[in-house]
C-alpha positions in Angstrom: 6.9 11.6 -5.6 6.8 7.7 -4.9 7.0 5.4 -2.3 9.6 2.3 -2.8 9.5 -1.4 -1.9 12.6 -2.8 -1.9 11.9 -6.8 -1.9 14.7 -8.4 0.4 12.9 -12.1 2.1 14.6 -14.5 -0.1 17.5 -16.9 1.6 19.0 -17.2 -1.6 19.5 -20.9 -2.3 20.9 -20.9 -5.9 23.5 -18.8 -3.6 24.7 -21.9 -1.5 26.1 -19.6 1.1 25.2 -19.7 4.6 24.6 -16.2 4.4 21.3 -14.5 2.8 22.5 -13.2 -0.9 21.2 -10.2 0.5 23.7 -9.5 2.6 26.5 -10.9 1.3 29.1 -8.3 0.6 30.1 -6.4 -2.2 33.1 -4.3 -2.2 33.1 -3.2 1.3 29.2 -3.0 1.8 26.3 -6.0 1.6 24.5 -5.9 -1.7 21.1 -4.5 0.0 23.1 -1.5 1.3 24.3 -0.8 -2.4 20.6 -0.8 -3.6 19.3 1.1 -1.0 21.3 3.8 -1.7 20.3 4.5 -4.4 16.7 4.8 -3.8 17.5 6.5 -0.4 19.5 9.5 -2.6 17.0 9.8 -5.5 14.7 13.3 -5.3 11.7 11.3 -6.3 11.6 8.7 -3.8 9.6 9.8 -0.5 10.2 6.9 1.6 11.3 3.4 1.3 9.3 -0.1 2.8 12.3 -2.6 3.2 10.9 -6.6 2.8 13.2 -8.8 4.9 12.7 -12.3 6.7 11.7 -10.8 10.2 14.3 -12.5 11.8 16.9 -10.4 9.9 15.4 -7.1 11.4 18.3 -6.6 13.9 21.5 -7.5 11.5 19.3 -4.6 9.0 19.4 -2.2 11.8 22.8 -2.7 13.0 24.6 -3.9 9.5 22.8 -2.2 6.7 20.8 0.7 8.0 23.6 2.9 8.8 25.7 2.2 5.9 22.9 4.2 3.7 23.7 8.1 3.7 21.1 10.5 3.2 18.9 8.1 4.8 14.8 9.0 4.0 12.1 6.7 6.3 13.0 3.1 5.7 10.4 0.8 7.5 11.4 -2.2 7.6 8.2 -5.1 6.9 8.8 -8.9 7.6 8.1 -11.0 3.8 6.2 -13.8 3.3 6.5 -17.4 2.0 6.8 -15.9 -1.6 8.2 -13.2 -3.3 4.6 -11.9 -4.5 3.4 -12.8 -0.6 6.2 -10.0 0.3 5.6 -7.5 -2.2 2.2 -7.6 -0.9 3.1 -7.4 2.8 5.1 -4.1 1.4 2.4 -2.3 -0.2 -0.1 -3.0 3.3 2.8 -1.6 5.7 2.8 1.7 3.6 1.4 4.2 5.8 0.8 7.2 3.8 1.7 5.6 0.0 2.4 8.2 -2.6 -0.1 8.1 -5.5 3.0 6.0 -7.3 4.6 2.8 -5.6 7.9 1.6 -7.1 8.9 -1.8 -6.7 12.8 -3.0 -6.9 14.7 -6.4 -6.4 17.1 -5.5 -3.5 19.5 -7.8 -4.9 19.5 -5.5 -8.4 22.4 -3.3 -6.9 23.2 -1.9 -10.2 19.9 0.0 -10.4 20.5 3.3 -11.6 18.7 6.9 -10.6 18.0 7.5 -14.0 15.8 4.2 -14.7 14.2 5.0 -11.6 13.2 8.1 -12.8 12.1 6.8 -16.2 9.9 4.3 -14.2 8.2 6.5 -11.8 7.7 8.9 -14.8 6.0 6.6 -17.0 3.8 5.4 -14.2 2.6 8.6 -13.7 1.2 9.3 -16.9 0.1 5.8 -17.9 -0.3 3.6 -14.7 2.4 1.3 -15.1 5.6 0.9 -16.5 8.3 -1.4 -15.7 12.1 -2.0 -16.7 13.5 -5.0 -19.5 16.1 -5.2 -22.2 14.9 -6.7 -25.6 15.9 -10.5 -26.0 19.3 -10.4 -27.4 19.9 -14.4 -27.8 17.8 -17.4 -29.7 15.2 -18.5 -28.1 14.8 -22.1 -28.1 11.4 -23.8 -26.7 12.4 -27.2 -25.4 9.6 -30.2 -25.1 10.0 -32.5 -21.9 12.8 -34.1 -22.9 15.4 -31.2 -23.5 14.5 -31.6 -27.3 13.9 -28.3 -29.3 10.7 -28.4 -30.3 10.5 -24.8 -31.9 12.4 -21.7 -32.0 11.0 -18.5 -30.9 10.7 -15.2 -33.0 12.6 -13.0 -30.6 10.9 -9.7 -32.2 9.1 -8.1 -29.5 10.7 -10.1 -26.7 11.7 -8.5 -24.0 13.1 -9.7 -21.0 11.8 -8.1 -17.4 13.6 -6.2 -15.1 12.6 -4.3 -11.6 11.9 -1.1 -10.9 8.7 -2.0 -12.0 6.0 1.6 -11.0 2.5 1.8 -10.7 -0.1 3.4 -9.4 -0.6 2.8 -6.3 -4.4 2.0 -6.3 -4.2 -0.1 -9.4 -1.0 -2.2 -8.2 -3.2 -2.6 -5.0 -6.1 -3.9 -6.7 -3.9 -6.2 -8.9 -2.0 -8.1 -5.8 -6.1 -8.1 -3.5 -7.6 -9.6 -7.2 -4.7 -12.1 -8.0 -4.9 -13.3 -4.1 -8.7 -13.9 -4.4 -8.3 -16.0 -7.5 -5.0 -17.9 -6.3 -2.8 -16.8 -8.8 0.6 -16.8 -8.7 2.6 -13.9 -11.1 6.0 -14.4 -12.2 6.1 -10.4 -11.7 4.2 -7.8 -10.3 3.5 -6.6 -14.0 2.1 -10.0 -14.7 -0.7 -9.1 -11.7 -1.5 -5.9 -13.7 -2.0 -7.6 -17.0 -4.3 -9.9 -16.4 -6.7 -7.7 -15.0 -6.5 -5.9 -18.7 -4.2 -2.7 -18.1 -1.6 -2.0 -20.3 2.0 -1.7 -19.0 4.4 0.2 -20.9 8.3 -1.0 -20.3 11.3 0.9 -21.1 14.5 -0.1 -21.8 16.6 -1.0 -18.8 20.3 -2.5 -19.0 21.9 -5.4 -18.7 24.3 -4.1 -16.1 21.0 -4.6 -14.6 22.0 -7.8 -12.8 20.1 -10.1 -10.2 22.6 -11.4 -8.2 21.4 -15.1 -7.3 24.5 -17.3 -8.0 28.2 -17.1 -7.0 28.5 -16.4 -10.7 26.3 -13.3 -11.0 28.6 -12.3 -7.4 31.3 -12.7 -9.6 30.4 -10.6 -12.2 28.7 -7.9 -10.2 32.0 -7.6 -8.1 33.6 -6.3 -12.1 31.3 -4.6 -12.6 31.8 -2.6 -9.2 35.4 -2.3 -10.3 35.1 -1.2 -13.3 32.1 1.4 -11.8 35.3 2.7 -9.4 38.0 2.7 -12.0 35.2 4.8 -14.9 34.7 7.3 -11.6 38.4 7.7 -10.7 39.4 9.0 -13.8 39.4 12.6 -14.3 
């Protein structure tokens, strides 16, 4: 079993809406209420930590909360200043953490149980693993200026994803060391790395999305169509 963090605290800038991208809706629900369902109705997920700006604890319970069936514990945490301060915060408000925490963008809606599963799995049996899709596109290293200075080999590239799964002990001690020496991760893998641990990835998928511009609302509203239409046929 594993305990979830489900990172919510951004306000979504690149979004230019009023309203956190969060919560904006897709279909007829908000965007976190589509990921938390997900994590909320998978068999090895014992309980969910929910990171959101404490000031958005009420519109959560009123909102999102009841939209998720099958609900399991979700404890809602406030976040901090950044994304890794919040993660953090997550893992601290876990009151009895399953030896494996899994850790998921609540703006990846697309999420699916089975690369949860593959996650947690993995985590188990080496420490960490985390989601990515190889780099399908050239790679193009630009100087100052905009001006290519080299292009990148894109064998072995791979592009990162949430869920990312660890254990919990070793994520723990990853976030406390990368606190005490100031440094600032691009993801929670990145905290595990530098301390010398190996993280495995597997192969996530590129219906994957992070919804952080109209455009990515755009497509992740076709993709929930063409989720409906695939399920509506017999």
């Amino acid at each position: 079993m594993a305990s979830a963090v489900i990172v919510a605290a951004g306000r979504g800038v690149r979004m230019c809406s009023p309203v956190a991208k969060q919560f904006l809706a897709l279909g007829d629900m908000p965007v976190l209420a589509r990921t938390l369902q997900v994590f909320a109705a998978h068999p090895q997920v014992a309980d969910i930590c929910l990171v959101v700006p404490e000031a958005d604890f009420a519109f959560c319970r009123k909102s999102v909360l009841p939209l998720v069936e099958n609900q399991k514990p979700i404890k809602l945490t406030a976040g901090g200043r950044k994304r890794q301060d919040s993660v953090q915060c997550g893992l601290a408000s876990l009151d009895r953490p399953e030896k494996i925490v899994v850790i998921h963008d609540g703006v990846r809606p697309f999420v699916t149980a089975k690369l949860i599963s593959g996650c947690i799995d993995m985590a188990a049996e080496t420490g960490a693993c985390i989601a990515g899709i190889p780099a399908a596109e050239t790679l193009k290293r630009v100087d100052a200026g905009n001006v290519i200075a080299q292009t990148v080999n894109r064998d072995g590239i791979w592009l990162a994803q949430t869920p990312q799964a660890f254990d919990f002990r070793l994520i723990q001690k990853a976030f406390e060391k990368a606190a005490a020496d100031g440094f600032l991760g691009t993801d929670d893998a990145s905290l595990v790395e530098r301390m010398g641990v190996g993280v495995r990835i597997i192969e996530g998928s590129r219906g994957n999305i992070k919804i952080t511009t109209p455009a990515d609302l755009e497509m992740a509203a076709r993709l929930l169509e063409n989720q409906s239409t695939a399920e509506a046929k017999p």
